[in-house]
C-alpha positions in Angstrom: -231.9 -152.5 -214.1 -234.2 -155.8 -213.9 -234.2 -158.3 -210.6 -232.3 -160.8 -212.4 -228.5 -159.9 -210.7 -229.9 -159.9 -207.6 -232.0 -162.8 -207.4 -229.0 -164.3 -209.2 -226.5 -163.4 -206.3 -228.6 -164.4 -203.7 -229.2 -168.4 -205.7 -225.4 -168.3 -205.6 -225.7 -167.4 -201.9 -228.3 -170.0 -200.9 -225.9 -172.6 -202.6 -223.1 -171.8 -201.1 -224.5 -171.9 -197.9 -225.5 -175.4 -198.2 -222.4 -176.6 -199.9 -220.9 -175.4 -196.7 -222.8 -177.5 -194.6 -221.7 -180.8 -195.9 -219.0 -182.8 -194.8 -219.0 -186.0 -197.0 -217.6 -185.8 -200.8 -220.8 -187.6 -202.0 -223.3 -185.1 -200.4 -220.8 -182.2 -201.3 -221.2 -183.4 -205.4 -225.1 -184.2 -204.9 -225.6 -180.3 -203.6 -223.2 -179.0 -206.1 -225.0 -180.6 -209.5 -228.7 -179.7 -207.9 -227.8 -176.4 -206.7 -226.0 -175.5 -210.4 -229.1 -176.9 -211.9 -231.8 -175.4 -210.0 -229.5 -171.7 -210.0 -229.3 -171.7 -213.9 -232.8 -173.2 -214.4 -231.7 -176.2 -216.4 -233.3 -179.7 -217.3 -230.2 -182.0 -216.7 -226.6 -181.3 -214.4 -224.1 -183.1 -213.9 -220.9 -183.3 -212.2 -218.1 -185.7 -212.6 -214.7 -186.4 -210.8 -211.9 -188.3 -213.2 -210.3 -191.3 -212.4 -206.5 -192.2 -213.5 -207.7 -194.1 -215.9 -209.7 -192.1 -218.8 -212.8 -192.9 -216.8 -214.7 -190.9 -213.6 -214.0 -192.1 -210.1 -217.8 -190.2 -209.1 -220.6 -189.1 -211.7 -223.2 -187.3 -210.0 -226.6 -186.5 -212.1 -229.7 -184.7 -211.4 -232.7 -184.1 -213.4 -232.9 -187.9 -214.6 -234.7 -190.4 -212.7 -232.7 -193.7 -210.5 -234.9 -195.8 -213.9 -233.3 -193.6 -216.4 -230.1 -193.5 -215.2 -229.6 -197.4 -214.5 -230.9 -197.7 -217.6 -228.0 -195.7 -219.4 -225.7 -198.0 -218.3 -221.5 -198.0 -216.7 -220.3 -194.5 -216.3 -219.4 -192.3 -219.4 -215.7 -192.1 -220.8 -213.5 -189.0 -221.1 -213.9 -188.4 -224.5 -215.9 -186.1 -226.4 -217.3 -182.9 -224.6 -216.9 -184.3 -221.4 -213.1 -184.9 -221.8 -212.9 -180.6 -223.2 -214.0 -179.7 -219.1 -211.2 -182.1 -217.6 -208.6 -180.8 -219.8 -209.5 -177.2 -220.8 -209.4 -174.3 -218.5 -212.2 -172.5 -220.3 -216.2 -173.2 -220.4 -218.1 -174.1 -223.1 -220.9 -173.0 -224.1 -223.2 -174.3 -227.0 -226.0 -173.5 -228.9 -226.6 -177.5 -229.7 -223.9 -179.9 -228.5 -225.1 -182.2 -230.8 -224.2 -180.0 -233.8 -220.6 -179.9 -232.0 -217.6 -181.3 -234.3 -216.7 -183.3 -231.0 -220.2 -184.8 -230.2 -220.1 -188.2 -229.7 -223.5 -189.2 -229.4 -224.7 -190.8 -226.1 -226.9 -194.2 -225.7 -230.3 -194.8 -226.6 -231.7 -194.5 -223.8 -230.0 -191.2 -222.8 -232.5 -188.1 -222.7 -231.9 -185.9 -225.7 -229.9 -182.9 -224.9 -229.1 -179.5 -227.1 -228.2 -176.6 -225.5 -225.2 -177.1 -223.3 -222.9 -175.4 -220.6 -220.3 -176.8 -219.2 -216.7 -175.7 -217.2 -213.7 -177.5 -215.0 -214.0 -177.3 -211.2 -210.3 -176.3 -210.4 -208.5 -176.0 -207.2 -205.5 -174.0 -208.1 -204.0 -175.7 -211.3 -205.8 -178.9 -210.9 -209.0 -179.8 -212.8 -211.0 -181.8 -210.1 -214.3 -182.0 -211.4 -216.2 -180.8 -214.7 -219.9 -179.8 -214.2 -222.3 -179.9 -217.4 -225.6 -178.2 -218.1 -228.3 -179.3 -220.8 -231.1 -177.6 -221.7 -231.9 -174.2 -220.5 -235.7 -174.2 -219.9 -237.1 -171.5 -222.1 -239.3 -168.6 -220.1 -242.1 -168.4 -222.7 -243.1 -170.4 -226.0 -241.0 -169.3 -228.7 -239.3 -166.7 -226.5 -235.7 -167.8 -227.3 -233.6 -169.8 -225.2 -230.3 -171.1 -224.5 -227.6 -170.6 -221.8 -226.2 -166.7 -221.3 -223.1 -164.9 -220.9 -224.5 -163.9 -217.4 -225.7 -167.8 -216.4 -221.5 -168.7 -217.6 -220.4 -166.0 -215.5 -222.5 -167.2 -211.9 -221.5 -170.8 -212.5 -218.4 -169.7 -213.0 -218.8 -168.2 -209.2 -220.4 -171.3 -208.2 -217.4 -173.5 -209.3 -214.8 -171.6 -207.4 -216.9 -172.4 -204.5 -217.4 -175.8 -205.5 -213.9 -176.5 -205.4 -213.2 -175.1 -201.8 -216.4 -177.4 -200.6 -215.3 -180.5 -202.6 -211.6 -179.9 -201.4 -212.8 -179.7 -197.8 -214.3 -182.7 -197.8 -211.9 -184.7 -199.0 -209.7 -183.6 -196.3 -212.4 -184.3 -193.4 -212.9 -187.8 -195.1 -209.4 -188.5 -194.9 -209.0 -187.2 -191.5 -212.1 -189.5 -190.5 -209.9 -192.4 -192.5 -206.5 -191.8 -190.2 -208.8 -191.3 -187.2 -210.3 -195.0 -187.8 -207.0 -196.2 -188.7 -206.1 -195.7 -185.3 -209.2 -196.6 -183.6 -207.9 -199.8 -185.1 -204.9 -199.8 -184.0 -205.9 -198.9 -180.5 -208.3 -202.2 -180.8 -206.2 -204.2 -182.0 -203.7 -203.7 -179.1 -206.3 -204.6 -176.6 -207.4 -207.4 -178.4 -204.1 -208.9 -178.1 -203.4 -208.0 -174.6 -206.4 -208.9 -173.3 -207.7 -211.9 -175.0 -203.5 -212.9 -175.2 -203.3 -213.1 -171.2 -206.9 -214.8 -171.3 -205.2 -217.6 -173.7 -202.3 -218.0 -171.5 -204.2 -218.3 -168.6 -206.4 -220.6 -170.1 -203.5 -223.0 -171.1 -202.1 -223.0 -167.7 -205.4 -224.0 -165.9 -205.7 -226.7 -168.8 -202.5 -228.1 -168.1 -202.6 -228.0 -164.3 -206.1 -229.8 -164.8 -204.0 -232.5 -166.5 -201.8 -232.8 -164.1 -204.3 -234.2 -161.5 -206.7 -235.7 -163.6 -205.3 -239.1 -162.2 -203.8 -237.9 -158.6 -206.9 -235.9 -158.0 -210.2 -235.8 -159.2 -212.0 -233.3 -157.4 -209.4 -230.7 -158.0 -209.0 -231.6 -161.5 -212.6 -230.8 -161.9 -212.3 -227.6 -160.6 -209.9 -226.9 -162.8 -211.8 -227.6 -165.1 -214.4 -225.5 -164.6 -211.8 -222.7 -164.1 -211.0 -223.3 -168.0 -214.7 -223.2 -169.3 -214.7 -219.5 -167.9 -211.6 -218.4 -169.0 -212.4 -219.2 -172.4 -216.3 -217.8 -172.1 -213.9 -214.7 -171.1 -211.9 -214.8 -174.1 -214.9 -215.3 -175.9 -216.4 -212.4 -174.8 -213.5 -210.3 -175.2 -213.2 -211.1 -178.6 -216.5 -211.0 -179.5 -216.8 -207.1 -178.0 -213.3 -206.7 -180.3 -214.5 -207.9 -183.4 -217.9 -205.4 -183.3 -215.8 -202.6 -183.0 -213.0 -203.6 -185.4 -215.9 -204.0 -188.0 -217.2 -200.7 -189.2 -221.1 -200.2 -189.2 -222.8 -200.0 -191.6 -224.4 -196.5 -190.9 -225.0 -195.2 -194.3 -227.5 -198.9 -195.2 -228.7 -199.8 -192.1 -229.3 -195.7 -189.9 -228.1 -195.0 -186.4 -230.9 -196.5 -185.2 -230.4 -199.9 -186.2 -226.8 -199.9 -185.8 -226.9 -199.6 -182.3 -229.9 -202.0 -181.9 -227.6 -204.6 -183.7 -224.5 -203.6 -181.8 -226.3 -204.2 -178.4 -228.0 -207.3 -179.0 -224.4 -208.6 -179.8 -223.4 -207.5 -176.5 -226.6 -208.5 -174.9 -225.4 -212.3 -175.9 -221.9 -212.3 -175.1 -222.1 -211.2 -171.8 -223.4 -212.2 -168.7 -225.4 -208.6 -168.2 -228.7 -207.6 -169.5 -228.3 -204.9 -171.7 -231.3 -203.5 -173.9 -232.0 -200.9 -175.9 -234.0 -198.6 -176.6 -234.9 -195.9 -179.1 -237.0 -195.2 -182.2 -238.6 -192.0 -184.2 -235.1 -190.3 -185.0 -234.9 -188.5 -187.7 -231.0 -188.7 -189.6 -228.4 -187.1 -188.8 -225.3 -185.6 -189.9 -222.9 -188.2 -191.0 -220.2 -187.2 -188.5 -222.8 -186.4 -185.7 -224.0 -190.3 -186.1 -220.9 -191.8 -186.2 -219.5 -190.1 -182.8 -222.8 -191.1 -181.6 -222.0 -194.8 -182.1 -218.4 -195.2 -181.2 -219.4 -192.6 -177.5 -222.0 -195.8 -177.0 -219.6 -198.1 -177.9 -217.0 -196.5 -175.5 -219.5 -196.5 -172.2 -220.7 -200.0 -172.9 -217.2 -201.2 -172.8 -216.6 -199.4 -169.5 -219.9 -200.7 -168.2 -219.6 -204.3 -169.3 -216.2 -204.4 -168.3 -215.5 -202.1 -165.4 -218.7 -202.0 -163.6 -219.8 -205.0 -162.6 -223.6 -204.2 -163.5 -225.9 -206.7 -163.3 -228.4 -204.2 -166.7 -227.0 -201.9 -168.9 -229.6 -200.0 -170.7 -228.8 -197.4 -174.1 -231.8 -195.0 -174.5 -231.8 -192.7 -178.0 -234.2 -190.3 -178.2 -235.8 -186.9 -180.3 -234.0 -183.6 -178.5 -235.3 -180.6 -181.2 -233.7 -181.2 -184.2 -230.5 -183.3 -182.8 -230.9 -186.4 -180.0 -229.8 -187.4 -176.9 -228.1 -190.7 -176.1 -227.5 -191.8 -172.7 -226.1 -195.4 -171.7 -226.9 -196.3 -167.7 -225.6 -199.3 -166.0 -226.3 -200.2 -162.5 -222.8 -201.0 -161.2 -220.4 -200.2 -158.9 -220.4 -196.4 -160.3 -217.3 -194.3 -159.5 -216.0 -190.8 -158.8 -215.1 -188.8 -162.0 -213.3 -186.2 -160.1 -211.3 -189.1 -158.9 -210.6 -190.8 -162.4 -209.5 -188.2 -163.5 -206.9 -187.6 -160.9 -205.5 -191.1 -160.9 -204.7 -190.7 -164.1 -207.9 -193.0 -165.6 -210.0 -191.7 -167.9 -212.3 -194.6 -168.8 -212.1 -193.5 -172.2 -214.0 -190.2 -170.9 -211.0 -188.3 -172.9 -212.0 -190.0 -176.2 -215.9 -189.8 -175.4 -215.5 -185.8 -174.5 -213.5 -185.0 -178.1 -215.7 -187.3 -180.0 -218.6 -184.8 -178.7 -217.1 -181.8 -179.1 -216.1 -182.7 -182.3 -219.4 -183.0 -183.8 -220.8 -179.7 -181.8 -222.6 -182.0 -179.1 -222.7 -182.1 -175.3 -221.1 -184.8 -173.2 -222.1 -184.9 -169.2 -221.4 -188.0 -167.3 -223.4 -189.1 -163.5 -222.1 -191.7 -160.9 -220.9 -192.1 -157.7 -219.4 -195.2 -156.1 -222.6 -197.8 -155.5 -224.6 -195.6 -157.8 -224.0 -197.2 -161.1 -223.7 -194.5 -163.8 -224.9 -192.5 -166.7 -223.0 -191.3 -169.7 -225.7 -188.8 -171.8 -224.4 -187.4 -175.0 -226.6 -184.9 -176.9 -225.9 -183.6 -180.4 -228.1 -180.4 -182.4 -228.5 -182.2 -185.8 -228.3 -180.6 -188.7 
């Protein structure tokens, strides 16, 4: 009995291990296409996911170059080869696809491909995906080459897999999608309530000032000045609205910039100083970034709006492999074991299950006159 099974089984193992790991449907068909490549010892994978409309919704490559592949052109068709994985339950595997009766050809600036293996992804009686193989890299010169019974039979094993991890992450980036949908909703109710009854206000103290700008001068002016910071309130309100209404942009710009931007938007609309500081953090997790954000989001809206603090500083830092955020104002501060009592969580609640979530740590410091620190930590990944 040679190696081969073994070291096989344990490829398969390594994959899958990794496949698990991943949360987001693009990382999930990125590990799936280099771990089928690099397990069957192939030039070129891919993996693609069909649209509705004879076309693929994601088409994932590996072994060809960002140049080479930008330089192919729009996304390929269902037709040919490719079109046999979506709509046959069985692999293929060929000696030379371009000797096939169903070879299209490909464009001119496609790498040349000959042996080929290729089978759907299937999640019960659904094709989801098709994953291709090209060129088998021989062992020796002239030692014979070309995909095997037994490389058809582990990517088979690595399909199955492929269509639990794929599946999963669908349904965590849905979840994610209702959980935003009512973030926004959430927003969009405070938007109106508070900026609304700032707006009312605001037209009252306008038309009072009216009133006596004939009668009475002095109070009219004071009115006045009532209305300039109402609307500075309103302003402020909405500006603080609008950031969070507006998804980041986490995957472009990195956690670290994201919150930079976030607080220097703050730092304007708003009365307090608030700063930030942080640098030298490696990525993280998708998930574990995003909870990151909307935590710091959370505790700067409680600072800026409940704490009366004259500096609100957000620190991010290294912690092992993960990092530590931690926003301190120096307000009024308050008693947790109080808030929670009277029924007034400070969006603590939300903060807490966005931690735990994401397999992080959430503790929280203050007492009243002591201002207060909210520190989240996360592991990485």
């Amino acid at each position: 009995m040679t190696d081969r099974p073994r070291s096989g089984l344990a490829a398969v193992s390594t994959a899958l291990l990794e496949m698990s790991r991943q949360l987001e449907v693009r990382d999930v068909l990125k590990t799936i296409v280099a771990s089928a490549r690099d397990l069957l010892d192939a030039e070129y994978a891919a993996l693609g996911v069909p649209d509705d409309h004879g076309g693929f919704a994601q088409f994932v490559v590996d072994g060809i170059s960002d140049e080479q592949w930008k330089a192919i052109g729009p996304l390929p068709r269902q037709h040919g080869i490719l079109a046999a994985m979506l709509h046959n339950e069985k692999p293929e595997r060929l000696a030379d696809v371009r000797e096939d009766p169903r070879f299209e050809g490909w464009p001119a600036t496609h790498p040349d491909m000959s042996d080929f293996l290729g089978l759907p992804v299937r999640d019960g009686g659904e094709t989801i995906a098709a994953l291709f193989l090209a060129n088998k890299r021989c062992p020796a010169p002239g030692g014979g080459c070309g995909f095997t019974a037994q490389d058809e039979e582990l990517l088979g094993i690595l399909a199955q897999h492929a269509a639990i991890a794929l599946t999963n992450a669908r349904l965590y980036e849905r979840s994610r999608e209702l959980t935003i949908a009512e973030e926004r909703s959430r927003l969009a109710h405070e938007l109106h309530d508070a900026v609304s009854q700032k707006l009312f206000s605001l037209r009252l103290t306008a038309q009072a000032a009216a009133a006596l700008v004939d009668r009475d001068p002095v109070r009219a002016k004071g009115e006045l000045q009532q209305v300039a910071a109402l609307a500075a309130e309103a302003a402020d309100e909405l500006r603080a609205a609008v950031v969070e209404l507006r998804p980041a942009a986490l995957d472009e710009d990195g956690l670290v910039h994201t919150l930079r931007t976030h607080v220097q938007v703050l730092d304007r609309a708003h009365t307090a100083r608030v700063t930030f500081d942080g640098g030298g953090i490696r990525a993280l997790p998708a998930a574990q970034e995003e909870a990151m954000l909307r935590v710091a989001q959370e505790a700067l809206h409680n600072a800026l709006r409940h704490s009366a603090a004259d500096a609100v500083t957000v620190r991010l830092v290294r912690c092992g492999q993960g990092a530590r955020l931690t926003v301190t104002d120096d307000g009024k501060g308050f008693d947790p074991r109080a808030v929670r009592r009277a029924g007034r969580h400070l969006g603590l609640v939300s903060m807490r299950d966005r931690t735990s979530g994401v397999g992080g740590r959430l503790t929280v410091h203050s007492a009243p006159g002591e201002g207060a620190t909210i520190e989240m930590e996360v592991p990485g990944g």
